[in-house]
Biopython code that builds the backbone (N, CA, C, O; Angstrom):
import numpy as np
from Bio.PDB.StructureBuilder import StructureBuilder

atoms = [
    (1, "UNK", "N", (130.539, 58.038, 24.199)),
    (1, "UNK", "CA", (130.938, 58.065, 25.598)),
    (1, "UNK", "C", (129.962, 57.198, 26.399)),
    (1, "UNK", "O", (128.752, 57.151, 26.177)),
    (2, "UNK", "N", (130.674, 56.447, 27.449)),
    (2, "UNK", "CA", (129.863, 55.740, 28.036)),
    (2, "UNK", "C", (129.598, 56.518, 29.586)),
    (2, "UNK", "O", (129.943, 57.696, 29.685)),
    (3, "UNK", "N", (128.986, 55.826, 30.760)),
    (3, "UNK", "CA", (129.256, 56.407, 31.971)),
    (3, "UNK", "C", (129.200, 55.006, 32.805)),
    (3, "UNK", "O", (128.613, 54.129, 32.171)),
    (4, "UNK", "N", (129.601, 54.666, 33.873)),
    (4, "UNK", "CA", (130.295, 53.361, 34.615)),
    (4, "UNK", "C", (129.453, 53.459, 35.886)),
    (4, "UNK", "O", (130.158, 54.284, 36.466)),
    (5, "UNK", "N", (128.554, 53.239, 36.653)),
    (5, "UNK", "CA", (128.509, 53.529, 38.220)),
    (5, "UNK", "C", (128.463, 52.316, 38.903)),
    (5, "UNK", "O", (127.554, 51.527, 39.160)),
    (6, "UNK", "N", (130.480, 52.377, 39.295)),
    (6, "UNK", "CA", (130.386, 51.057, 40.512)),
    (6, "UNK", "C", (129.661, 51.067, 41.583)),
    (6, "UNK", "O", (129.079, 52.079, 41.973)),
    (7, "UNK", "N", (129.611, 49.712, 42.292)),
    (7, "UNK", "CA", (128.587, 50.224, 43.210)),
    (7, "UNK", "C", (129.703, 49.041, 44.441)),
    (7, "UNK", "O", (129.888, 47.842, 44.231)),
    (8, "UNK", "N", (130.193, 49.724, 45.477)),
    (8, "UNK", "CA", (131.033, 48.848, 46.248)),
    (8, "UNK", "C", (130.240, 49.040, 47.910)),
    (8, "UNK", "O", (129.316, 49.842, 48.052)),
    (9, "UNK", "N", (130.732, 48.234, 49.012)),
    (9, "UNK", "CA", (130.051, 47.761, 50.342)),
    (9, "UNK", "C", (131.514, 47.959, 50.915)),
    (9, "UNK", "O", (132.407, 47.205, 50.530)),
    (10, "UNK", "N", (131.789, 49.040, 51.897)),
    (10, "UNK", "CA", (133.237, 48.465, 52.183)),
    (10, "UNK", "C", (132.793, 48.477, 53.740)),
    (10, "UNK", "O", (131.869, 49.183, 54.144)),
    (11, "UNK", "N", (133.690, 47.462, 54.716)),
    (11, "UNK", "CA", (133.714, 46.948, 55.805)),
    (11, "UNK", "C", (134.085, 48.104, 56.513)),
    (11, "UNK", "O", (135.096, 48.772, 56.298)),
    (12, "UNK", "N", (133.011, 48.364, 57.579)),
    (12, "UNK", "CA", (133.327, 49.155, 58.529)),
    (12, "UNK", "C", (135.034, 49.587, 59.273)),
    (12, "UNK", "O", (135.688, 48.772, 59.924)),
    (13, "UNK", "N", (135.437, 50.848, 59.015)),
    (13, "UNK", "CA", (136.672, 50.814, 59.909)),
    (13, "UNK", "C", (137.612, 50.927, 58.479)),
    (13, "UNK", "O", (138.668, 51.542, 58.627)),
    (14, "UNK", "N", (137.416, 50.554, 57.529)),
    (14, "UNK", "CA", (138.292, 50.599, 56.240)),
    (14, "UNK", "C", (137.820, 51.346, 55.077)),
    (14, "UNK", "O", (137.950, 50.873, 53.948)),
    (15, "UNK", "N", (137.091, 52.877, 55.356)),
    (15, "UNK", "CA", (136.652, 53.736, 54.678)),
    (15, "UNK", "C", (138.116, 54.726, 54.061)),
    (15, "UNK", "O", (138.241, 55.189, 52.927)),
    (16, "UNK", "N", (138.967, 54.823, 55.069)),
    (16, "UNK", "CA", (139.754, 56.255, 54.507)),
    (16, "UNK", "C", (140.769, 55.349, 53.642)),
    (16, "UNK", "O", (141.427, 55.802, 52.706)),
    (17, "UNK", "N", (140.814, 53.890, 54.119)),
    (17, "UNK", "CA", (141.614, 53.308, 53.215)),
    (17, "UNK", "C", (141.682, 53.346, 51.532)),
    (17, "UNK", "O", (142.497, 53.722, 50.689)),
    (18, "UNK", "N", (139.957, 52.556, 51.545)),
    (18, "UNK", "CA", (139.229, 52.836, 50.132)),
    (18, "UNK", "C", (139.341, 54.632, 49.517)),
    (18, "UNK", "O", (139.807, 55.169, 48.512)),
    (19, "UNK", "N", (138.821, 54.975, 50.425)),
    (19, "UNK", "CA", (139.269, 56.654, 49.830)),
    (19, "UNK", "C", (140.629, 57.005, 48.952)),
    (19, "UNK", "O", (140.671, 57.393, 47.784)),
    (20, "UNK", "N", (141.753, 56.749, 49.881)),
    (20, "UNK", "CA", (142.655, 56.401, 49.457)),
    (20, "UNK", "C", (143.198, 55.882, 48.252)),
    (20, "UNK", "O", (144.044, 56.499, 47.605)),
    (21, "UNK", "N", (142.796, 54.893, 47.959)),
    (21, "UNK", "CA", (143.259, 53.608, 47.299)),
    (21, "UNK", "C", (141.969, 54.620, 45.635)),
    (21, "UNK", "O", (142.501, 55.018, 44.599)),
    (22, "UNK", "N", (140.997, 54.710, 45.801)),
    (22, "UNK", "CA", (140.321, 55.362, 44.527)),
    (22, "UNK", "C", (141.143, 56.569, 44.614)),
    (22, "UNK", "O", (141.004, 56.991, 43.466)),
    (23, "UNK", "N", (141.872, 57.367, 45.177)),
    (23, "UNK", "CA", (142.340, 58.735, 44.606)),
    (23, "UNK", "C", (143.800, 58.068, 43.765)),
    (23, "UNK", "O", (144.256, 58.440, 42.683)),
    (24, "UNK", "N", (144.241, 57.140, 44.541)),
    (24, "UNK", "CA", (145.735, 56.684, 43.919)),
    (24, "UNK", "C", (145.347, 56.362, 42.350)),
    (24, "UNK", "O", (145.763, 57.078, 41.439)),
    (25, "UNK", "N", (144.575, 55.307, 42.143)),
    (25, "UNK", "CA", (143.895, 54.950, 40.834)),
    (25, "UNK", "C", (143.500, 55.235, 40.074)),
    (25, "UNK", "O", (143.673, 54.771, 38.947)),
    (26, "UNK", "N", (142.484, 56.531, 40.539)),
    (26, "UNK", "CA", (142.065, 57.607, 39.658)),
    (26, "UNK", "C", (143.071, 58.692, 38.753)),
    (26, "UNK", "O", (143.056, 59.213, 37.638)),
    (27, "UNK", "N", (143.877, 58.681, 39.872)),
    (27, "UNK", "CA", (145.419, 59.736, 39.515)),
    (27, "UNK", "C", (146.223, 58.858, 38.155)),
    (27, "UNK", "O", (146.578, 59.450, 37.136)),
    (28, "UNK", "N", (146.381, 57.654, 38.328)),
    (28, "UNK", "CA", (147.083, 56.733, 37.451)),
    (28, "UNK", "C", (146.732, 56.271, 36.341)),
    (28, "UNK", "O", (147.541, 55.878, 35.500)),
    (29, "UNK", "N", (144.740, 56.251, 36.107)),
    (29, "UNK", "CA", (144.128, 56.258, 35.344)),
    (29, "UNK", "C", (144.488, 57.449, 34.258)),
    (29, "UNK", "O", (144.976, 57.269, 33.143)),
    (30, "UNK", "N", (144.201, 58.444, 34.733)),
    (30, "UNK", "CA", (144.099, 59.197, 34.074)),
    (30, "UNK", "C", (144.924, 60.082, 33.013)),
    (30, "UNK", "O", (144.573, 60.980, 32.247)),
    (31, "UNK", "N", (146.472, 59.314, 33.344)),
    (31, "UNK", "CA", (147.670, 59.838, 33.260)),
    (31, "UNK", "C", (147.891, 58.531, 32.174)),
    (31, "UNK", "O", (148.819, 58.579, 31.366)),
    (32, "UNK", "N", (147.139, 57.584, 32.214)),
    (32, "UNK", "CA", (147.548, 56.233, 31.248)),
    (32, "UNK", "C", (147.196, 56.443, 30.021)),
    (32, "UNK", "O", (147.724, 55.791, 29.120)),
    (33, "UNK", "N", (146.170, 57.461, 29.743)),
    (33, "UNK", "CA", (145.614, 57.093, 28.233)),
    (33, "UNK", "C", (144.997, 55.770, 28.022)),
    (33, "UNK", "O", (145.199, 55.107, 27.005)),
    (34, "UNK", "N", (143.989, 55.272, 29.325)),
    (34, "UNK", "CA", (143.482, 54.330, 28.869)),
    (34, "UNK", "C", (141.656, 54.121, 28.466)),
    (34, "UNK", "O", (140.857, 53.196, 28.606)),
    (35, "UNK", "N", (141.573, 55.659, 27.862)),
    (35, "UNK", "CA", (140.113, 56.033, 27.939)),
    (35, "UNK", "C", (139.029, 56.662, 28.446)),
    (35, "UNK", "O", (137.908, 57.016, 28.080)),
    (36, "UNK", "N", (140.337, 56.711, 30.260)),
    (36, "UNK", "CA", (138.706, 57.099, 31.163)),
    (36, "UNK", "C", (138.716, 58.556, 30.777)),
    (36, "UNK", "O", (139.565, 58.981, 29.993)),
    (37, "UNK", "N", (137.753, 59.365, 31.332)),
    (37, "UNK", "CA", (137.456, 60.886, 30.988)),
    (37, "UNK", "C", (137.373, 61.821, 32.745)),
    (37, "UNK", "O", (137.667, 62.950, 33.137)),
    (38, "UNK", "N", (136.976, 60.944, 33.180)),
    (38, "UNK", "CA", (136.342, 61.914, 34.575)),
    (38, "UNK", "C", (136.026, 60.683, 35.848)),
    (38, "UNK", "O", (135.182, 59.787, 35.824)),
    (39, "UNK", "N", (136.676, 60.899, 36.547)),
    (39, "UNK", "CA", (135.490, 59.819, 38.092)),
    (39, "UNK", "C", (135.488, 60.056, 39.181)),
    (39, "UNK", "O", (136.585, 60.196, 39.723)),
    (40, "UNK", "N", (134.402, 60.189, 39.886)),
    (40, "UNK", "CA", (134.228, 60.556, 40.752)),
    (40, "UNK", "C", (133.895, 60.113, 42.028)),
    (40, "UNK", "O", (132.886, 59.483, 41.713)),
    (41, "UNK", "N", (134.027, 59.904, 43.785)),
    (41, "UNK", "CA", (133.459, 59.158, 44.407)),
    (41, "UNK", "C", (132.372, 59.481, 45.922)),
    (41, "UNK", "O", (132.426, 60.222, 46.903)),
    (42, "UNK", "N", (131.394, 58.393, 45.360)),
    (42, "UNK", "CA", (130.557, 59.090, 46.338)),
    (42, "UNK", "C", (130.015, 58.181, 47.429)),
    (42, "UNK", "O", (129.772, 57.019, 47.102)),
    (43, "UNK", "N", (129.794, 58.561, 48.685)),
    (43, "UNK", "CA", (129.662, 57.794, 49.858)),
    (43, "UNK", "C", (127.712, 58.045, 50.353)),
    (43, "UNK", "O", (127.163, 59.122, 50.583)),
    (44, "UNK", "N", (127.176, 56.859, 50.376)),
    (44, "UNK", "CA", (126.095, 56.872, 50.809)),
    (44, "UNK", "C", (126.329, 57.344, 52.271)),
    (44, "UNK", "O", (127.250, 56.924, 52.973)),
    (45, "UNK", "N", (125.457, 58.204, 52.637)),
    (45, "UNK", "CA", (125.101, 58.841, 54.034)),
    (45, "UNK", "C", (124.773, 57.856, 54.843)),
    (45, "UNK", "O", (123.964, 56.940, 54.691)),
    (46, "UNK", "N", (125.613, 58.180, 55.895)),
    (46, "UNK", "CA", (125.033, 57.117, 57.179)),
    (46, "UNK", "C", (125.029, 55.503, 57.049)),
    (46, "UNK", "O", (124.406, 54.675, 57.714)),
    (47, "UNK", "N", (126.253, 55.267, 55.587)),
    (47, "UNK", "CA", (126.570, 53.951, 55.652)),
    (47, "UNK", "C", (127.783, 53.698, 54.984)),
    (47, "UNK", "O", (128.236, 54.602, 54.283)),
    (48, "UNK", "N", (128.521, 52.403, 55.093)),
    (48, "UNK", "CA", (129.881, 52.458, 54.277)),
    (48, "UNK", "C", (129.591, 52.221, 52.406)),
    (48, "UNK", "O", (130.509, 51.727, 51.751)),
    (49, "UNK", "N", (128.639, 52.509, 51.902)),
    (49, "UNK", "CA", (128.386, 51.998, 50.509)),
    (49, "UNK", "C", (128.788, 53.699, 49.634)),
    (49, "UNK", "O", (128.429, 54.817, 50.004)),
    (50, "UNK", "N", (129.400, 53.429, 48.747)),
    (50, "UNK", "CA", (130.415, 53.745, 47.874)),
    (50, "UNK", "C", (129.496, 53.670, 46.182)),
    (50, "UNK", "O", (128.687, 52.839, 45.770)),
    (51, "UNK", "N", (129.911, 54.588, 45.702)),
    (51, "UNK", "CA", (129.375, 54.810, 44.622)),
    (51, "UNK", "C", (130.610, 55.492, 43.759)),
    (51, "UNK", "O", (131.104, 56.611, 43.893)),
    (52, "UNK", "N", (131.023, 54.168, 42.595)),
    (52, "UNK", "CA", (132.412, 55.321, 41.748)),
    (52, "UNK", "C", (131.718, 55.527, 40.215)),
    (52, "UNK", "O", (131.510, 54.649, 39.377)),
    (53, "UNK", "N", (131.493, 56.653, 40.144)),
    (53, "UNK", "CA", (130.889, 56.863, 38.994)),
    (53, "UNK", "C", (132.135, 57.990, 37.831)),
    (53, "UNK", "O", (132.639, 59.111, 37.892)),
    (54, "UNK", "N", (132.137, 56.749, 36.833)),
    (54, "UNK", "CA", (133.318, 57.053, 35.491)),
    (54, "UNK", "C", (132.653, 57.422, 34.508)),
    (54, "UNK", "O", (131.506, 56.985, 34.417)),
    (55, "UNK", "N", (133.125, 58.264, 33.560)),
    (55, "UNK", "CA", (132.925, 58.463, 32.314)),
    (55, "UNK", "C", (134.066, 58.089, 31.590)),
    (55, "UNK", "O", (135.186, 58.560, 31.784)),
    (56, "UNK", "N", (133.668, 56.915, 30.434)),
    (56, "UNK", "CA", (134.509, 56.775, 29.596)),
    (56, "UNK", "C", (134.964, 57.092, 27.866)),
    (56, "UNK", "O", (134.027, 57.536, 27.203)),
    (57, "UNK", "N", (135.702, 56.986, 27.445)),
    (57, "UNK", "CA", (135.535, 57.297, 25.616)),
    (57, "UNK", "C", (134.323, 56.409, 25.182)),
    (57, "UNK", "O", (133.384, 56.811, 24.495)),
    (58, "UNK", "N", (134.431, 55.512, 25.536)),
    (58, "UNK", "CA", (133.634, 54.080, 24.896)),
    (58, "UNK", "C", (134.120, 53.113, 25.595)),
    (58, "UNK", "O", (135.084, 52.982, 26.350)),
    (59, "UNK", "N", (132.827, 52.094, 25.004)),
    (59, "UNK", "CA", (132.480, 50.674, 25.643)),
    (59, "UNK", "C", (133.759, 49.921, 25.595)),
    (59, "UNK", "O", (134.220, 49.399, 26.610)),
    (60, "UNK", "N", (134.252, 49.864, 24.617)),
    (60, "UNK", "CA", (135.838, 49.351, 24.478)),
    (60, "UNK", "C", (136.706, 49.643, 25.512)),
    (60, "UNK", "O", (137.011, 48.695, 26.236)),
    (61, "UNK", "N", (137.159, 50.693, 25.744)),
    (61, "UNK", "CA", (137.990, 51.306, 26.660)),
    (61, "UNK", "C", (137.749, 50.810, 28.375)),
    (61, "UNK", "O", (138.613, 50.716, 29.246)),
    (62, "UNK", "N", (136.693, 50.620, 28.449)),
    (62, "UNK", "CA", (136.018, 50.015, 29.669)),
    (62, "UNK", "C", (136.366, 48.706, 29.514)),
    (62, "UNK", "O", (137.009, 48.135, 30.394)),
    (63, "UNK", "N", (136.102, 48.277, 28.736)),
    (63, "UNK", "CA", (135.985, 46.641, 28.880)),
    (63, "UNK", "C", (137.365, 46.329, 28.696)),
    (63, "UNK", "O", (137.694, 45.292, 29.271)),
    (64, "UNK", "N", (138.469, 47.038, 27.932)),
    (64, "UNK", "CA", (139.758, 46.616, 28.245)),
    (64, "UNK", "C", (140.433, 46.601, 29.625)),
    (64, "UNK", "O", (141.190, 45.759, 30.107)),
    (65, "UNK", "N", (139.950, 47.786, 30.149)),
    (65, "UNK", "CA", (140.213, 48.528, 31.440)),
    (65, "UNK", "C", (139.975, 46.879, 32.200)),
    (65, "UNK", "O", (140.892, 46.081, 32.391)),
    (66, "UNK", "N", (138.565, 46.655, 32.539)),
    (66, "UNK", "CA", (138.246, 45.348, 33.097)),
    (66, "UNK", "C", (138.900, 44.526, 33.173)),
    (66, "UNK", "O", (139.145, 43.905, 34.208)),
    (67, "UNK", "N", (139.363, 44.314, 32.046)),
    (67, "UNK", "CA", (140.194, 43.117, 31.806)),
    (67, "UNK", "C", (141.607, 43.019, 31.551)),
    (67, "UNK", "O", (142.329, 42.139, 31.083)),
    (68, "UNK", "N", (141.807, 44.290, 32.039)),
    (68, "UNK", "CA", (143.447, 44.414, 32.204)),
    (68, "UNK", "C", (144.181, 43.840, 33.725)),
    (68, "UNK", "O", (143.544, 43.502, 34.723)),
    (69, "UNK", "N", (145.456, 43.842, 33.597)),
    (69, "UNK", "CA", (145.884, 43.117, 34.642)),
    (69, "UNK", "C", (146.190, 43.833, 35.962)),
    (69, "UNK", "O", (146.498, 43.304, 37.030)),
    (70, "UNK", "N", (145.984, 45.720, 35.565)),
    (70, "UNK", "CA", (146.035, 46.674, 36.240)),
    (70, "UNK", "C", (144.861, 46.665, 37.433)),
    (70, "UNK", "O", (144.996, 46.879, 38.638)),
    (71, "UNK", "N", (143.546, 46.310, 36.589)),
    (71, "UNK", "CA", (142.039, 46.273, 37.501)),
    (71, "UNK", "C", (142.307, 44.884, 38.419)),
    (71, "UNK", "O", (142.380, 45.068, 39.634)),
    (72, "UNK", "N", (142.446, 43.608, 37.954)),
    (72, "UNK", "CA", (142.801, 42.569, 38.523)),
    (72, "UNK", "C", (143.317, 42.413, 39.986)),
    (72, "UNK", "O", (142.900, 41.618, 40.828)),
    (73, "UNK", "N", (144.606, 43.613, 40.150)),
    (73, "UNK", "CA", (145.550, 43.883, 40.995)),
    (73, "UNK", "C", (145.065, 44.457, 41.875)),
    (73, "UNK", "O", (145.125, 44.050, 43.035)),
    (74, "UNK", "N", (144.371, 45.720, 41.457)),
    (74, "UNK", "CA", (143.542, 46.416, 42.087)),
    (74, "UNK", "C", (142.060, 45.560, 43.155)),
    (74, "UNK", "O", (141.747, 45.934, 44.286)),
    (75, "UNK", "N", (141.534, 44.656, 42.554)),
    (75, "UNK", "CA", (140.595, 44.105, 43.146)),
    (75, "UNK", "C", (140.857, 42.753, 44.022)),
    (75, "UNK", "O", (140.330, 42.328, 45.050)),
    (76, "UNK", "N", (141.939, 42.237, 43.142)),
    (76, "UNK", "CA", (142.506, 41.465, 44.520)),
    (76, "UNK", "C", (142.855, 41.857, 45.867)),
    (76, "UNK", "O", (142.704, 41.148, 46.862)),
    (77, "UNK", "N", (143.528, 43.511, 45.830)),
    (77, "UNK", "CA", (144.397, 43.972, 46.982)),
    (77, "UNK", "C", (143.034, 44.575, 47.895)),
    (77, "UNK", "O", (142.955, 44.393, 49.110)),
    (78, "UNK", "N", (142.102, 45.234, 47.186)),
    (78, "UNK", "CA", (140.291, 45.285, 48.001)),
    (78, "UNK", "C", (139.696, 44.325, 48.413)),
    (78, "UNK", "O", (138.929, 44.602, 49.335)),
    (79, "UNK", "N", (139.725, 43.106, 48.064)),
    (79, "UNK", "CA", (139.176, 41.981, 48.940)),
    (79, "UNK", "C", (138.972, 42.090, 50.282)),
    (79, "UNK", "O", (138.004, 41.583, 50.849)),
    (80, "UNK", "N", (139.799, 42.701, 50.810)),
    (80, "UNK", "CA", (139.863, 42.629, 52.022)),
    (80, "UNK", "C", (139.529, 43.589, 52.697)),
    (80, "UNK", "O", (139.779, 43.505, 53.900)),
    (81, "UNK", "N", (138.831, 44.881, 52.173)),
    (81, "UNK", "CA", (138.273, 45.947, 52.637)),
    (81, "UNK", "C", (136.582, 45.987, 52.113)),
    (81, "UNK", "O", (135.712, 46.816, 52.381)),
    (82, "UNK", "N", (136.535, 45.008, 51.446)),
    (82, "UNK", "CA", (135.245, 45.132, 50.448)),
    (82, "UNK", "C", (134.176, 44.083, 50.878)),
    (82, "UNK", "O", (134.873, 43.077, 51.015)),
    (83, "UNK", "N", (133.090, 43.777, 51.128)),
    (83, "UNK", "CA", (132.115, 43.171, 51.528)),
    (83, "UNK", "C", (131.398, 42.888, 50.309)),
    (83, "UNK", "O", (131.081, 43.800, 49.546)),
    (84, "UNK", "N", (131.082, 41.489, 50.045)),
    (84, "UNK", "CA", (130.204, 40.992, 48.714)),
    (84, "UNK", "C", (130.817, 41.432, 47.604)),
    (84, "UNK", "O", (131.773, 42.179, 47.810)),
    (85, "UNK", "N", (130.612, 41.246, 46.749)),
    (85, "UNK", "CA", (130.834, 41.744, 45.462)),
    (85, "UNK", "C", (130.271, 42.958, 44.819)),
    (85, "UNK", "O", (129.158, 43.466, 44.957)),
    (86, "UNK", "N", (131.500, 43.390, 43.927)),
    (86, "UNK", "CA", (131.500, 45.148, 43.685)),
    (86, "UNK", "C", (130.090, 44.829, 42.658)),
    (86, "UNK", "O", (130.122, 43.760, 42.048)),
    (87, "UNK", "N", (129.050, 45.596, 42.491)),
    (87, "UNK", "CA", (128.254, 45.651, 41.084)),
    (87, "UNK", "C", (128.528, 46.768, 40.168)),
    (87, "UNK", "O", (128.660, 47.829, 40.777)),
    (88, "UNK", "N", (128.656, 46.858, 38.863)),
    (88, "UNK", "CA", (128.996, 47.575, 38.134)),
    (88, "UNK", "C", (127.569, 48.005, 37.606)),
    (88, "UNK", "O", (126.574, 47.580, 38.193)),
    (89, "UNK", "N", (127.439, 48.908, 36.420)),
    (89, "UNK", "CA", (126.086, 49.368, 35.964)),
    (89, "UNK", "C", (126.796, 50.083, 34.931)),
    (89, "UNK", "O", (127.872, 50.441, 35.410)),
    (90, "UNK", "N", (126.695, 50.404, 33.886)),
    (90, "UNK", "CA", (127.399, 50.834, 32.552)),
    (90, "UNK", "C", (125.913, 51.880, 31.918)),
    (90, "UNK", "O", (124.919, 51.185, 31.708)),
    (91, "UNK", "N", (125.726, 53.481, 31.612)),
    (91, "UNK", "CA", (125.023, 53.577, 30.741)),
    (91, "UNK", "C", (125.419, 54.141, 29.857)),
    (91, "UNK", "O", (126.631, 54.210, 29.649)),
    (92, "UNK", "N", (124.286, 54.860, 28.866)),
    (92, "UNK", "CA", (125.301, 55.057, 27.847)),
    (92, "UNK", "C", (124.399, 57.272, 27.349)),
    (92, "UNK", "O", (123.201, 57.526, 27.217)),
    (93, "UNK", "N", (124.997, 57.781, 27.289)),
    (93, "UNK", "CA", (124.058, 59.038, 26.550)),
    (93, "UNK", "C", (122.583, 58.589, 25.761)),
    (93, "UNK", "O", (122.697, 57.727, 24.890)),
    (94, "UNK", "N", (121.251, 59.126, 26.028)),
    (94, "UNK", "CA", (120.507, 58.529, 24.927)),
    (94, "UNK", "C", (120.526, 59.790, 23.796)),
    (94, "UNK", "O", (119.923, 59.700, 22.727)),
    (95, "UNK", "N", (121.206, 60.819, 24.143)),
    (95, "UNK", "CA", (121.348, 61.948, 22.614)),
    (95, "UNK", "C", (122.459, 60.855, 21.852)),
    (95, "UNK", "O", (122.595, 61.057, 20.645)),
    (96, "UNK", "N", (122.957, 60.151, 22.218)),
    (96, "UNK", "CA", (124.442, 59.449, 21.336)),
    (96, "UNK", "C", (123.987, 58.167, 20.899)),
    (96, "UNK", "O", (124.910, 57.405, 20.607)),
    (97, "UNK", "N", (122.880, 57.726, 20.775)),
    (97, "UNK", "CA", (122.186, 56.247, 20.201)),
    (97, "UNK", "C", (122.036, 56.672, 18.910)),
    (97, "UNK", "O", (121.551, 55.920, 18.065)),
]
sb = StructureBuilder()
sb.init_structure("model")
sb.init_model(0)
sb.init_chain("A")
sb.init_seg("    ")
for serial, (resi, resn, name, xyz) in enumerate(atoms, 1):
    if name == "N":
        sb.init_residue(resn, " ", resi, " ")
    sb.init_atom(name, np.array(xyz, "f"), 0.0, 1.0, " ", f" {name:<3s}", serial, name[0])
structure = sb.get_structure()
């Protein structure tokens, strides 16, 4: 199992949108069988920065996810609520090395 923590900036005024838009995804994820396990989202205090933290089966499952045409869609249609670029951070269990 891996664990994922995006790390997103969203533009003032377009918070409940993003809210939004991660519950729709999360719901669709999870119903796909495409690996994920759990995700959750969390809002830095007293600013618009966003924290989506996933657990996945494995590194595979993630990296397909990425590179599917589903995430693609998804990050094109955030452009426009999203400030700079999303950073990702991937770790992994150290009991599972």
């Amino acid at each position: 199992m891996i664990n994922v923590g995006m790390y997103y900036s969203v533009r003032p005024g377009h918070e409940a949108e993003f809210e939004g838009a991660f519950s729709a995804v999360v719901g669709h994820l999870k119903g796909s069988g495409v690996g994920i396990k759990d995700a959750k989202l969390y809002k830095e205090v007293g600013k618009s920065e966003y924290m989506i933290y996933t657990e996945w089966d494995g590194l595979e499952s993630f990296k397909n996810f990425v590179q599917s045409r589903s995430f693609n869609d998804t990050v094109s249609q955030g452009r426009s609520i999203i400030d700079g670029r999303p950073r990702h951070r991937i770790f992994t269990d150290i009991k599972e090395q």
